[in-house]
Residue frames relative to the residue before (quaternion, step in Angstrom):
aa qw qx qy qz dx dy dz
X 1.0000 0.0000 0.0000 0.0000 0.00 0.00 0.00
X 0.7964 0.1273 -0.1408 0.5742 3.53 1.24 0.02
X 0.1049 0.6387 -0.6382 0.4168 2.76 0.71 2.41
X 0.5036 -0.6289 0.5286 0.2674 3.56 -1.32 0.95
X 0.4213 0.6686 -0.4913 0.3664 3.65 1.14 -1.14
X 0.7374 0.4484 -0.3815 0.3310 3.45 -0.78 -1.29
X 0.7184 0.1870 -0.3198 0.5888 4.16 0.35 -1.33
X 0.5178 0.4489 -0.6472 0.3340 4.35 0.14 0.17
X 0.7414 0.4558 -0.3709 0.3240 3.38 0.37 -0.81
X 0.2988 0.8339 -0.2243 0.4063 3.44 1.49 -0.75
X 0.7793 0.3303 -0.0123 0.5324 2.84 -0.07 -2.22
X 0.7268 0.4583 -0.3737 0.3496 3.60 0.32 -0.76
X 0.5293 0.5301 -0.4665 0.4704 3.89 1.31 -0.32
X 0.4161 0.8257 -0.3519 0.1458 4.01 1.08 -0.83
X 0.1689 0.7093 -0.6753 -0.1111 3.50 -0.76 0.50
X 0.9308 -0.2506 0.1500 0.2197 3.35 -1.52 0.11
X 0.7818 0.4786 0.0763 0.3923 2.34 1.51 -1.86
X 0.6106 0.4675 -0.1613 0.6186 3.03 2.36 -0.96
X 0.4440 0.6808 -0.3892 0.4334 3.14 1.64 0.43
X 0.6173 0.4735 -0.0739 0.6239 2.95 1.32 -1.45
X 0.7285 0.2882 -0.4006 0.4752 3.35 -0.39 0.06
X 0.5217 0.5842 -0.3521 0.5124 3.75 1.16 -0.40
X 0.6724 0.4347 -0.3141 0.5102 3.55 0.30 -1.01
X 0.6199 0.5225 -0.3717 0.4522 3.66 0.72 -0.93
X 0.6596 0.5236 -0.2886 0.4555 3.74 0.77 -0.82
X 0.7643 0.2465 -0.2818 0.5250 3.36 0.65 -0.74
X 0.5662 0.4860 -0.5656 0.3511 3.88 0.28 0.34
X 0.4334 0.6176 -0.5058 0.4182 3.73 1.53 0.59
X 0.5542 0.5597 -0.3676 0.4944 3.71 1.22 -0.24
X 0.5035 0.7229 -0.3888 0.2698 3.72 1.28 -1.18
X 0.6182 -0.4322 0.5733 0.3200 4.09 -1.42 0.26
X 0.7729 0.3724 -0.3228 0.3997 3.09 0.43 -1.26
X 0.7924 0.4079 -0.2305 0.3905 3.85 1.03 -0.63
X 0.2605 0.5399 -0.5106 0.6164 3.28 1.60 0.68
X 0.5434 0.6128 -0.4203 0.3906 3.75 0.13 -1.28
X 0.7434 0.4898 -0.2774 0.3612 3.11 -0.14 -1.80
X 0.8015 0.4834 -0.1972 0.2916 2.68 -0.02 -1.94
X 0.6071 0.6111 -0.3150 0.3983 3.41 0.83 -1.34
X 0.5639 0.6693 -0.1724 0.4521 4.07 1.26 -1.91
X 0.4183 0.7894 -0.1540 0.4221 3.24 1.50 -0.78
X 0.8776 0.1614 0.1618 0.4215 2.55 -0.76 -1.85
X 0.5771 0.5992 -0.2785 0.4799 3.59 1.42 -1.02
X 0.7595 0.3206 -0.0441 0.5643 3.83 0.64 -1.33
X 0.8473 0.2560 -0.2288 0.4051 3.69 0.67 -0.81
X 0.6251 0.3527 -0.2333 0.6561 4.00 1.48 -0.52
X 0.8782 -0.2080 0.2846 0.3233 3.07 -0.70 -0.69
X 0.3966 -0.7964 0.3946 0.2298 4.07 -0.18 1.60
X 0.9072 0.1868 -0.1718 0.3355 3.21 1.08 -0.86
X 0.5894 0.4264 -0.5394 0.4240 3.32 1.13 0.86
X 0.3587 0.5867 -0.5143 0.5124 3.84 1.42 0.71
X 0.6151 0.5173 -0.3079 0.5092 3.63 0.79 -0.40
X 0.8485 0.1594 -0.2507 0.4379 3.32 0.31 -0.63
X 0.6514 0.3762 -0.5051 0.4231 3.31 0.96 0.94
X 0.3504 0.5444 -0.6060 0.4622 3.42 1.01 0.76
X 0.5665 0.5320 -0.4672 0.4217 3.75 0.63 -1.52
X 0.6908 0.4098 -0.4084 0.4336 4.23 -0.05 -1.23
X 0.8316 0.3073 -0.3314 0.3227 3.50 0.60 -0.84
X 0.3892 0.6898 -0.4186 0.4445 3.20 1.03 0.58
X 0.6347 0.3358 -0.2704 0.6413 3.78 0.67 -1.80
X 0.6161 0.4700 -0.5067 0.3778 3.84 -0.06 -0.66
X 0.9074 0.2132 -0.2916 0.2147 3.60 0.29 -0.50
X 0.4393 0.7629 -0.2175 0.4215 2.56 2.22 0.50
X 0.4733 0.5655 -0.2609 0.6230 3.43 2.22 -1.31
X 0.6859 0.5702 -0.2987 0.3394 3.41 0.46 -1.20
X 0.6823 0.5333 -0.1600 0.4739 3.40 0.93 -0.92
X 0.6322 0.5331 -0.3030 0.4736 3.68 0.81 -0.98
X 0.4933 0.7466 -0.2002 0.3989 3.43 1.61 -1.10
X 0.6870 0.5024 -0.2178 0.4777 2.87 0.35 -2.14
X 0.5797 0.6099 -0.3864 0.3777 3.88 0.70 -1.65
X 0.8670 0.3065 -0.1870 0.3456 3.34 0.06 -1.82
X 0.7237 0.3922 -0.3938 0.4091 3.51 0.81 -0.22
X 0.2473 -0.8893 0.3755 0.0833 3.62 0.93 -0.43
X 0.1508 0.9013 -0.2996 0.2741 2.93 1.54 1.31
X 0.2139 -0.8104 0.4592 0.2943 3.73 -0.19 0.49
X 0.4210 -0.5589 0.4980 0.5122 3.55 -1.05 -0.22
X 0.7823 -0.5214 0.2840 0.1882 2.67 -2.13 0.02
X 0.5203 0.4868 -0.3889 0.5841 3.47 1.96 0.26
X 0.5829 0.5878 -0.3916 0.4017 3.70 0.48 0.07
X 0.7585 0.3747 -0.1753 0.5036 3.61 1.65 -0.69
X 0.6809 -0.0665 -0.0458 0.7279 3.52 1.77 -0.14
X 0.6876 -0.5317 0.4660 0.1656 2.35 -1.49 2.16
X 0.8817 0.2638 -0.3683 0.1319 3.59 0.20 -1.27
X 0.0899 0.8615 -0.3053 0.3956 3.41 1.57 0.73
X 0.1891 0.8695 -0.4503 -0.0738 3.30 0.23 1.05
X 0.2438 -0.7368 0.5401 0.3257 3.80 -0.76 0.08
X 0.4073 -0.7095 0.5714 -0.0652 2.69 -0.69 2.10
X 0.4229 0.7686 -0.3535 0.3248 3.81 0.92 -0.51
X 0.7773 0.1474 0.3109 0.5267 2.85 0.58 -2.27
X 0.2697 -0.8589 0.3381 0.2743 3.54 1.18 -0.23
X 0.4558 0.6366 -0.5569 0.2773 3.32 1.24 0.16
X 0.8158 -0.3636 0.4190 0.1633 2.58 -2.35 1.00
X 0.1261 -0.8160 0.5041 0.2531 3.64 -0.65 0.85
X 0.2420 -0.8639 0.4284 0.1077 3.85 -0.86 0.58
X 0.2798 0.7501 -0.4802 0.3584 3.10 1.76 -0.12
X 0.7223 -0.4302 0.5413 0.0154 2.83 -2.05 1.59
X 0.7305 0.2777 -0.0894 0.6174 3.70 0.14 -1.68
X 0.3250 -0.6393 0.6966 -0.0209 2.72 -2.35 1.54
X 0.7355 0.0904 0.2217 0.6337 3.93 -0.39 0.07
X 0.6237 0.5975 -0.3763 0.3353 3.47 0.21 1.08
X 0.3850 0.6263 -0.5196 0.4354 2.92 1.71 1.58
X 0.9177 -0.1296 0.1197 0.3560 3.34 -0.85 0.22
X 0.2628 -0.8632 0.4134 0.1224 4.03 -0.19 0.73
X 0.7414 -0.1072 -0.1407 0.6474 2.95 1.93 0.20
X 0.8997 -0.2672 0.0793 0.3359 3.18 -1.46 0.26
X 0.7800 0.2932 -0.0092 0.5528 3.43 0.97 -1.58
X 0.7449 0.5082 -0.3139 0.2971 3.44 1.31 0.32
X 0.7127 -0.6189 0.2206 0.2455 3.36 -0.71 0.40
X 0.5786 -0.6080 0.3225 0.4376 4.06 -0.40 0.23
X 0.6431 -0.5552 0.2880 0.4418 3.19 -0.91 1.50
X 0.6992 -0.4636 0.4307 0.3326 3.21 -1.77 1.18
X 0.6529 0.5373 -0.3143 0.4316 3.67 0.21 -1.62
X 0.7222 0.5432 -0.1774 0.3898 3.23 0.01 -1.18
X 0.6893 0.3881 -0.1388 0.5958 3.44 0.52 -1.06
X 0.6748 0.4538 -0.3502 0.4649 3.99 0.51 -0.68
X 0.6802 0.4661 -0.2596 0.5027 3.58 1.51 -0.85
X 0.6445 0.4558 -0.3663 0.4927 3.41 0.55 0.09
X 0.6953 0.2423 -0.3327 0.5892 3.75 0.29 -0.87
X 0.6650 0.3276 -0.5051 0.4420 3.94 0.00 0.41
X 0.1255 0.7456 -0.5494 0.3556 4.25 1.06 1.31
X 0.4378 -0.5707 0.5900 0.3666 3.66 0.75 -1.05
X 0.8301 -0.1899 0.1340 0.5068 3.81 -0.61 -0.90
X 0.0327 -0.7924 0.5738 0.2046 3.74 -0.15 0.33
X 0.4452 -0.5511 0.5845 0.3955 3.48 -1.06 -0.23
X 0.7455 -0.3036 0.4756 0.3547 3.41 -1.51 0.40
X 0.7775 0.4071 -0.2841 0.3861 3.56 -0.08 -1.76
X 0.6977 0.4956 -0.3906 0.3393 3.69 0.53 -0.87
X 0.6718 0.4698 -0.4676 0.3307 3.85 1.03 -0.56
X 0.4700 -0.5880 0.5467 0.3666 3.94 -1.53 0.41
X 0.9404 0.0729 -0.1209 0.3094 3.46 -0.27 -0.81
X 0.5101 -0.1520 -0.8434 -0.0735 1.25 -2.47 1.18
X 0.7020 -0.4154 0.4548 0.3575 3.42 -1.01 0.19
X 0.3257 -0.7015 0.6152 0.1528 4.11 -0.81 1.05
X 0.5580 0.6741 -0.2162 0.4329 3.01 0.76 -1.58
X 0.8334 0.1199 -0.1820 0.5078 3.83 0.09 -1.07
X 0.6456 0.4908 -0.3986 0.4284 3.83 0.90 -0.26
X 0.6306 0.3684 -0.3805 0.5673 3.65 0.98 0.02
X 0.6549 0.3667 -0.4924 0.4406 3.96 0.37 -0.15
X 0.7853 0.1845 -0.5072 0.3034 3.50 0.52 -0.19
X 0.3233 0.6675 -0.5937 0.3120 3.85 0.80 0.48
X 0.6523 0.3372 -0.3469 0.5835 3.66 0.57 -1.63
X 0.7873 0.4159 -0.4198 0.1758 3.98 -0.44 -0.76
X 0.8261 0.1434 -0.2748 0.4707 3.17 1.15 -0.90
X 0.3765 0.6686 -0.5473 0.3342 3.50 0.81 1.10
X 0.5741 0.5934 -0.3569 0.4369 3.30 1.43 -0.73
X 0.5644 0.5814 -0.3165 0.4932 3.52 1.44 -1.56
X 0.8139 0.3134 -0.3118 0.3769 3.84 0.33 -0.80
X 0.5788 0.4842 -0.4185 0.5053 3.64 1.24 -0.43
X 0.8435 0.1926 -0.2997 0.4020 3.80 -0.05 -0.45
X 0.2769 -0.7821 0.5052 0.2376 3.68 1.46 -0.01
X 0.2433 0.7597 -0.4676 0.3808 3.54 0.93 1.37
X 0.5045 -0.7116 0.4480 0.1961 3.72 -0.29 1.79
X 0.7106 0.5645 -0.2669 0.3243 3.64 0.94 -1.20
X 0.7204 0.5117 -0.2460 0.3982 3.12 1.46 -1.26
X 0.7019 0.5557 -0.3201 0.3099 3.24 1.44 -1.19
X 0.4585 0.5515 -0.4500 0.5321 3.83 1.81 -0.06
X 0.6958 0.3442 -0.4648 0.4260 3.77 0.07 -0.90
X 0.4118 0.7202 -0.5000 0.2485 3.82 0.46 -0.83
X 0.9314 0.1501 -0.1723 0.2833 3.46 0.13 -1.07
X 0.3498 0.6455 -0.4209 0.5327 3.11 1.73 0.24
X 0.7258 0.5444 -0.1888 0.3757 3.20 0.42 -1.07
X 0.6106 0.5958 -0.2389 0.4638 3.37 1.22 -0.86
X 0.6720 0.5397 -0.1383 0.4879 3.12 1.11 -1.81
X 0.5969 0.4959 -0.3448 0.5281 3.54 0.70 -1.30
X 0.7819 0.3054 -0.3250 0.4355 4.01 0.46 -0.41
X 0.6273 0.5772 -0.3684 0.3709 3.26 1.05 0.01
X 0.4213 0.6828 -0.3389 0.4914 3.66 1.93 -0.84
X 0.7128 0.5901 -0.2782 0.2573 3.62 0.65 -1.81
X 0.5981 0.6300 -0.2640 0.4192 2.91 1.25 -1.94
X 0.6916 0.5821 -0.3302 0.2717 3.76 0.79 -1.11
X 0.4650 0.8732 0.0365 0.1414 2.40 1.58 -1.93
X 0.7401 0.2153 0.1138 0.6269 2.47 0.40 -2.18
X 0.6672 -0.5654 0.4509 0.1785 3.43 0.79 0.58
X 0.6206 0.5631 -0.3470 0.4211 3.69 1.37 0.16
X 0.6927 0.0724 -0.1073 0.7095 3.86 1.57 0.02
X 0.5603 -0.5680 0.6027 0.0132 2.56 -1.98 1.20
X 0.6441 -0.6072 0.3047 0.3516 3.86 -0.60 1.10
X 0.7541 0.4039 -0.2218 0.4679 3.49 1.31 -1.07
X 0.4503 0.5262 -0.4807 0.5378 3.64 1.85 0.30
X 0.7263 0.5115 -0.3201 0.3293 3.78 0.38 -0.64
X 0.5197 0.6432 -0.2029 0.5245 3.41 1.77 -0.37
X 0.5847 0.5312 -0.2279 0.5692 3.12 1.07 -1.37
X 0.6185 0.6474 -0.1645 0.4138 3.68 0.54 -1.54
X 0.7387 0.4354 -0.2022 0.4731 3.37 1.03 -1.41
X 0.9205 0.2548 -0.0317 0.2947 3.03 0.77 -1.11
X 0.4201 0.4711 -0.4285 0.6465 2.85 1.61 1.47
X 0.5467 0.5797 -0.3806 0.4692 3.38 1.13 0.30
X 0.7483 0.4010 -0.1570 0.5046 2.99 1.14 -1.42
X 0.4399 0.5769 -0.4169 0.5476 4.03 1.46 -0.01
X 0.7407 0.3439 -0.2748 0.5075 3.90 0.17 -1.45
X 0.5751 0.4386 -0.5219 0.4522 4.16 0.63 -0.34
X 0.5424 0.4459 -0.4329 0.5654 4.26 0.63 -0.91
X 0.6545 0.3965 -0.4065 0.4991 3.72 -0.23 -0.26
X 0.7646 0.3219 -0.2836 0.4809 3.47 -0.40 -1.25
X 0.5090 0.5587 -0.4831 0.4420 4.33 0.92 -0.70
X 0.7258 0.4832 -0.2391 0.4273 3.65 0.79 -1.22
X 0.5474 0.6710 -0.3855 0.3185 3.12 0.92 -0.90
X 0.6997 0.5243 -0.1227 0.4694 3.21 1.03 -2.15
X 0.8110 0.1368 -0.4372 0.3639 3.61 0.69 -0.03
X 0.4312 0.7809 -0.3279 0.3111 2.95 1.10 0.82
X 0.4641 -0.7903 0.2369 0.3224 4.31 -0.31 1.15
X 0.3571 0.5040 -0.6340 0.4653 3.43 1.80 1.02
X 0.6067 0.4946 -0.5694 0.2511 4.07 -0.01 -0.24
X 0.4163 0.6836 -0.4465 0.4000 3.70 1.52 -0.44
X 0.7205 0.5435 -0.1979 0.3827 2.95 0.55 -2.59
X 0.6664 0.4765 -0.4340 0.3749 3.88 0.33 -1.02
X 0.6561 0.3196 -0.2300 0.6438 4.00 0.26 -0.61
X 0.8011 0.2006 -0.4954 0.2696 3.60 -0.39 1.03
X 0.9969 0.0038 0.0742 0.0264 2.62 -1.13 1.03
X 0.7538 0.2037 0.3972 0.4822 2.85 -0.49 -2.28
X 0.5399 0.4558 -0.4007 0.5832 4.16 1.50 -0.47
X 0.7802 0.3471 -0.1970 0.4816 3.50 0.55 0.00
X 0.4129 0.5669 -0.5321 0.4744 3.50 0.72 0.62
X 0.3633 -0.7710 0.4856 0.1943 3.33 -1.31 1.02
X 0.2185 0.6115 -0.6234 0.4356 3.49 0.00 1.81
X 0.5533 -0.7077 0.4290 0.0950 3.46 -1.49 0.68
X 0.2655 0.7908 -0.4833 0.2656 2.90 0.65 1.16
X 0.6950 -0.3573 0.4490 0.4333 3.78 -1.02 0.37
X 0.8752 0.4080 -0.1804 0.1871 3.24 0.17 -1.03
X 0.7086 0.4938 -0.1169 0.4903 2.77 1.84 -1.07
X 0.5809 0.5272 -0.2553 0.5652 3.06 1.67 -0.47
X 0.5173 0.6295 -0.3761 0.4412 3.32 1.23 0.10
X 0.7967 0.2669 -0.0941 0.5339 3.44 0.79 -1.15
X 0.5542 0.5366 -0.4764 0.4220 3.21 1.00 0.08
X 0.5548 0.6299 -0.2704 0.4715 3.53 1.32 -0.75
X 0.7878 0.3078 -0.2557 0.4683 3.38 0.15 -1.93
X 0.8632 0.3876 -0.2642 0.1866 3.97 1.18 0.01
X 0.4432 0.5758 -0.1831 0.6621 2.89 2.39 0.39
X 0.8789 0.2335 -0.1926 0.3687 3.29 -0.20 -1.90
X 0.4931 0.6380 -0.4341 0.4017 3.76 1.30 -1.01
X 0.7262 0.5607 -0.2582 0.3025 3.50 0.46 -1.16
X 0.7195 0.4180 -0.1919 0.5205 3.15 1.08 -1.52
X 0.5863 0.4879 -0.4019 0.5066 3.87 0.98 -0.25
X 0.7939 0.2932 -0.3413 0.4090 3.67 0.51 -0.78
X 0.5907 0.4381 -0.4113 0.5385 3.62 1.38 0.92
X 0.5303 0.4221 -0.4971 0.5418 3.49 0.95 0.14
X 0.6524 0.5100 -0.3929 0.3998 4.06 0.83 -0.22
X 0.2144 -0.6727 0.4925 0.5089 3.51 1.32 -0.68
X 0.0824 0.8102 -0.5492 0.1874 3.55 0.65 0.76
X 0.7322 0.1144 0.1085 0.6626 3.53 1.31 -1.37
X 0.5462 -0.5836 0.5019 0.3304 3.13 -1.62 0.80
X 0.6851 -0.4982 0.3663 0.3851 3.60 -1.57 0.22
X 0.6980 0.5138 -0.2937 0.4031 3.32 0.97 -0.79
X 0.5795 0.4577 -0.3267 0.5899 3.50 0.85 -0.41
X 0.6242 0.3548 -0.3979 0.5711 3.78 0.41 -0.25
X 0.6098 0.5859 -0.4218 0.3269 3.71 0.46 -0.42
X 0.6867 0.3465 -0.2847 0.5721 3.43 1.13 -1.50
X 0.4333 0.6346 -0.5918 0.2436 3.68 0.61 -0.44
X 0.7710 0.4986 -0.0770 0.3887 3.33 0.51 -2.30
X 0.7375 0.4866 -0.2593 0.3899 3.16 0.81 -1.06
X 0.5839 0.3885 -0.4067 0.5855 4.07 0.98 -1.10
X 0.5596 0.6237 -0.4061 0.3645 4.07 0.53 -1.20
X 0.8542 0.2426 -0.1742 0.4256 3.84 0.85 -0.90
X 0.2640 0.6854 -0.4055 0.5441 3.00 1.71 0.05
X 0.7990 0.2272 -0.3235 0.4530 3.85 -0.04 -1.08
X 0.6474 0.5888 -0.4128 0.2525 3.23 0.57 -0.91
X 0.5188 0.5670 -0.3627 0.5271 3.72 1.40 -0.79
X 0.8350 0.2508 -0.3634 0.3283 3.90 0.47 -1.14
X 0.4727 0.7026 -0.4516 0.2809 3.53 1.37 -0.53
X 0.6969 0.6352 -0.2032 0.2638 3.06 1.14 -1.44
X 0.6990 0.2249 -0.1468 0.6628 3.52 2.17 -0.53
X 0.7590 -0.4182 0.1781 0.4661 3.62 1.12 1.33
X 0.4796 -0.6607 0.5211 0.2488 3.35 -0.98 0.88
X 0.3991 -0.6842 0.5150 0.3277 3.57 -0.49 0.67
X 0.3308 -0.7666 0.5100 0.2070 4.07 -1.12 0.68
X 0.5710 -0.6228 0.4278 0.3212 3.39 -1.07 1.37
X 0.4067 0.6310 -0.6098 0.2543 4.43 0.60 0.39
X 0.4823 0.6131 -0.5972 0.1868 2.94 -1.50 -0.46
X 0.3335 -0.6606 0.5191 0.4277 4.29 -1.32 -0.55
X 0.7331 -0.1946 0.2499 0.6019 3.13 -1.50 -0.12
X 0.5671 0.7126 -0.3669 0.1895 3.19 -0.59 -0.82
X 0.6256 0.4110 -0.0310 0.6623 3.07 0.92 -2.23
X 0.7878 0.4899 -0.2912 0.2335 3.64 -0.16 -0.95
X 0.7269 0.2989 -0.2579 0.5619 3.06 2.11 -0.78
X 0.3731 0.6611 -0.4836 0.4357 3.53 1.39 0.62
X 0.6634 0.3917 -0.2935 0.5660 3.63 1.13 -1.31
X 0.5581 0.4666 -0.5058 0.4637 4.02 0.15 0.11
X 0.7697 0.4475 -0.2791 0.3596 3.47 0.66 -0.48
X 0.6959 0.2168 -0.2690 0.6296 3.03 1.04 -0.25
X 0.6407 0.3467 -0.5636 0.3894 3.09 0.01 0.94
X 0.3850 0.5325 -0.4586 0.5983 3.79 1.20 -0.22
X 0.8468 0.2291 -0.3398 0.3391 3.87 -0.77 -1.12
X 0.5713 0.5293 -0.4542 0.4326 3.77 1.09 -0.55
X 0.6671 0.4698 -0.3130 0.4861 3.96 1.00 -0.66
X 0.6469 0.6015 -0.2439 0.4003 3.28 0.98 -0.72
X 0.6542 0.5995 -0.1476 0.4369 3.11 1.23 -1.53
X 0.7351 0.4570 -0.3121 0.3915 3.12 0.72 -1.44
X 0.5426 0.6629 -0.3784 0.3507 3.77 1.24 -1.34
X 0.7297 0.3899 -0.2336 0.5108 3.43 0.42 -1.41
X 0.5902 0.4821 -0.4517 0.4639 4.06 0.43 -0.20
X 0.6153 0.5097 -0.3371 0.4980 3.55 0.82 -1.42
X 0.6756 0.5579 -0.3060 0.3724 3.60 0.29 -1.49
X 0.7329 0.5159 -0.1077 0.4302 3.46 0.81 -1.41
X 0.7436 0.4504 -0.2891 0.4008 3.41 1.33 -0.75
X 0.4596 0.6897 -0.2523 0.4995 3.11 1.72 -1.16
X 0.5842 0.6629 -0.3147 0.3469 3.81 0.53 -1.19
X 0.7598 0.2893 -0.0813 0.5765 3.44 0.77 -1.34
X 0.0681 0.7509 -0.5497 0.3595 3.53 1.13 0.89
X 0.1884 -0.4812 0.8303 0.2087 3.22 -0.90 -2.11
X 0.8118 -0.1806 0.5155 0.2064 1.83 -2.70 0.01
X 0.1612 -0.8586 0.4658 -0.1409 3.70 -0.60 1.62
X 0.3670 -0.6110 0.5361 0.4523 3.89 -0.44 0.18
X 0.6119 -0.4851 0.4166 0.4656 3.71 -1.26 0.16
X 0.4839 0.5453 -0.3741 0.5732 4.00 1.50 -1.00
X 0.7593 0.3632 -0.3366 0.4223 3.93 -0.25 -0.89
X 0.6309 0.5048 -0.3451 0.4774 3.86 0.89 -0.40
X 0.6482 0.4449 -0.4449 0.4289 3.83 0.59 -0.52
X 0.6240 0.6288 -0.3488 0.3059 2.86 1.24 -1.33
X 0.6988 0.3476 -0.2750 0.5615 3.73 0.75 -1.09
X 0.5223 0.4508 -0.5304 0.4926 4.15 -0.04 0.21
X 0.5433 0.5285 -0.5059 0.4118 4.01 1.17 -0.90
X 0.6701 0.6433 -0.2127 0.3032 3.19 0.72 -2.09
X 0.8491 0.3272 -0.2451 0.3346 2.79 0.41 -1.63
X 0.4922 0.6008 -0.4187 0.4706 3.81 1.70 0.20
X 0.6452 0.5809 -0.2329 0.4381 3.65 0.81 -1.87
X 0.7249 0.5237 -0.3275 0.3051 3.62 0.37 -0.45
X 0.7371 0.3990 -0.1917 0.5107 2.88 0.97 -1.24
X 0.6384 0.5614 -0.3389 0.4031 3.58 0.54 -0.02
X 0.5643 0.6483 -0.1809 0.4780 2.67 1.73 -0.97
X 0.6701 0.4913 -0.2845 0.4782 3.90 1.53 -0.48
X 0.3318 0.7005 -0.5567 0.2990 3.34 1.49 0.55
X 0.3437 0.9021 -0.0347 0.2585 2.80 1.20 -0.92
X 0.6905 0.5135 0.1682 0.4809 2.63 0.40 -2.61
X 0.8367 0.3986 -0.0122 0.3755 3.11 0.44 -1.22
X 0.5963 0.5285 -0.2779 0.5366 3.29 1.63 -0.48
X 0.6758 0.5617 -0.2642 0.3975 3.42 1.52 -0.61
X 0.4302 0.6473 -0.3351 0.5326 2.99 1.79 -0.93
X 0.8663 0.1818 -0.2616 0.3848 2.95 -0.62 -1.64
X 0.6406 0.4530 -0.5163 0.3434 4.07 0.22 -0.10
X 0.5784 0.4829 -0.3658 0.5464 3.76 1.11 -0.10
X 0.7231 0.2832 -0.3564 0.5195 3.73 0.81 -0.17
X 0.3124 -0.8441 0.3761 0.2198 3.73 1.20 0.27
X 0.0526 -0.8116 0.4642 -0.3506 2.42 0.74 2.17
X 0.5851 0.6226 -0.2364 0.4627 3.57 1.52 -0.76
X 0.7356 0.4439 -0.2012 0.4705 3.90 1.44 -1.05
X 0.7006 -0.5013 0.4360 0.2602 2.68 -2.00 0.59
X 0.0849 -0.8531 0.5125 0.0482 3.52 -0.44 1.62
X 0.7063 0.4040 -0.3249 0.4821 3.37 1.28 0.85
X 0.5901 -0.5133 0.5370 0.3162 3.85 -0.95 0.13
X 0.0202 -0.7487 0.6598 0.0611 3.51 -0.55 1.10
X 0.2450 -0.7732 0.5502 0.1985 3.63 -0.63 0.63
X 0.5524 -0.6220 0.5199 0.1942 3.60 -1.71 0.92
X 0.4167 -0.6389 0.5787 0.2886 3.60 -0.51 0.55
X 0.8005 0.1441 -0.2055 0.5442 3.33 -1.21 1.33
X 0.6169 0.6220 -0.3753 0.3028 3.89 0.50 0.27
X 0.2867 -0.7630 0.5723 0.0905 3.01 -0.44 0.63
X 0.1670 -0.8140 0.5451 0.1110 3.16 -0.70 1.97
X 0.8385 0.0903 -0.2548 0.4731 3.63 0.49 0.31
X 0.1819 -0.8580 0.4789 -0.0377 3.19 -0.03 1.76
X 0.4489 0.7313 -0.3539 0.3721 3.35 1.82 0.21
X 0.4769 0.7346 -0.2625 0.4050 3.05 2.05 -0.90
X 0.7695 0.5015 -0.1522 0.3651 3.44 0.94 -1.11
């Protein structure tokens, strides 16, 4: 499962174009298209079951990560040069030739694998397994399928999944036994999160009162599994900064709006695609400022870099926020039409 063969041959069927259209598939796995998608549903369908599939895609890329840490797998251009990353197109330089796995159930050459995890600090991004890419498409795909229990989605779901799992190969960024891995820690945290939803913490999360500071069981529950868990598995380097960023940042984001009422899913089209917009360009906006300001940084200590990957996560998430105030101050949230009562009579003066 972490033989190079399978994406050489792959790669060698490749044309330009099936390159492109690949890359396009896998930027459905991307932050930025969770983002979207999530801004959506969160501002334009429905606030609180867009919340609680951000929350899955959050732990999903959070379990996923802690992983990556403990196993400390490389990808599949790091173990043979002739591996190309098709993703990004950079040039591959890797030392090691044919030094993925010698059979099926085994593991990337020793050498190889001993050189890499002896790098010093890696980032997150550089380890292969499990796959992000396929444990977060099926959180966002079939979480959507179980939160809105919508026939259409649950067909596209696995096409979709697959179609991101092919890329990952593809492009030469995961090994067969990283996409497996990928699968099937997705498909563990969705059975959880399925329970979750019929479960009387999905009540507890949207009131109120779970979030008053007082010692109860309950509140100290979610204040924990959404604050302290995070910040502890980032004081471990357990996770990357950025993923602790959206953790903290969407996590205080609600707490600020819960705390003055959950905004209601009314209003028409109109409103619903007014609130997608401003909340898309305030998220949008802020990334590219953050992105842009950070740039003209420098040279950074390795402490001053997490710190800005936090930022440059914690902010934007943080304009969920933002945006809920907006639009409930621009009464975006109400009913911008007359609904009429069966059997009324709208001008009973008439009579």
């Amino acid at each position: 499962m972490f033989q190079t063969e399978p994406i050489l041959y792959l790669q060698s069927l490749g044309t330009e174009w099936f390159t492109f259209l690949m890359v396009l598939i896998t930027s459905m796995g991307s932050s930025a298209f969770f983002a979207s998608v999530i801004i959506v549903i969160t501002f334009g369908i429905d606030f609180r079951k867009g919340f609680l599939l951000f929350q899955l895609l959050l732990w999903t890329g959070a379990v996923t990560e802690v992983l990556k840490g403990i196993f400390a797998f490389p990808r599949p251009d790091f173990v043979d040069s002739r591996v190309l990353n098709l993703e990004y197109g950079f040039p591959n330089t890797s030392p090691f030739s044919g030094m993925g796995a010698d059979r099926f159930f085994g593991f990337p050459g020793g050498e190889a694998l001993e050189a890499f995890r002896l790098q010093g600090i890696i980032p997150h991004s550089m380890f292969g397994f499990p796959s992000g890419h396929v444990s977060t498409a099926i959180a966002l795909w079939g979480g959507t399928a179980r939160i809105f229990e919508n026939r259409a989605i649950k067909c596209l779901a696995p096409a979709a999944i697959l179609l991101i799992a092919f890329s990952r190969m593809y492009l030469g960024r995961h090994f067969l036994g990283d996409v497996l891995g990928g699968a099937t820690l997705g498909l563990i945290i969705l059975i959880v999160f399925t329970r979750f939803l019929k479960s009387p913490l999905k009540d507890d999360l949207f009131k109120k009162e779970s979030f008053e500071l007082v010692f109860r069981p309950r509140n100290l529950f979610f204040y924990s599994i959404m604050f302290v868990v995070p910040v502890l598995l980032t004081a471990l380097s357990l996770v990357s900064a950025d993923v602790a960023g959206f953790f903290l940042g969407t996590n205080t984001a609600y707490l600020l709006i819960i705390r003055k009422g959950l905004p209601e899913d009314t209003g028409g089209a109109g409103q619903r695609a007014t609130r997608v917009f401003i909340a898309l360009i305030f998220f949008g906006v802020s990334a590219l400022f953050l992105d842009a300001g950070f740039a003209t940084v420098g040279t950074a200590s390795y402490f001053g870099v997490t710190l800005i990957e936090f930022l440059k996560a914690f902010i934007p998430a943080l304009t969920i926020w933002v945006s809920v105030s907006i639009c409930t101050k621009l009464d975006l949230y109400g009913i911008d039409e007359v609904i009429e009562s069966p059997g009324v009579d709208k001008h009973p003066e008439e009579h």
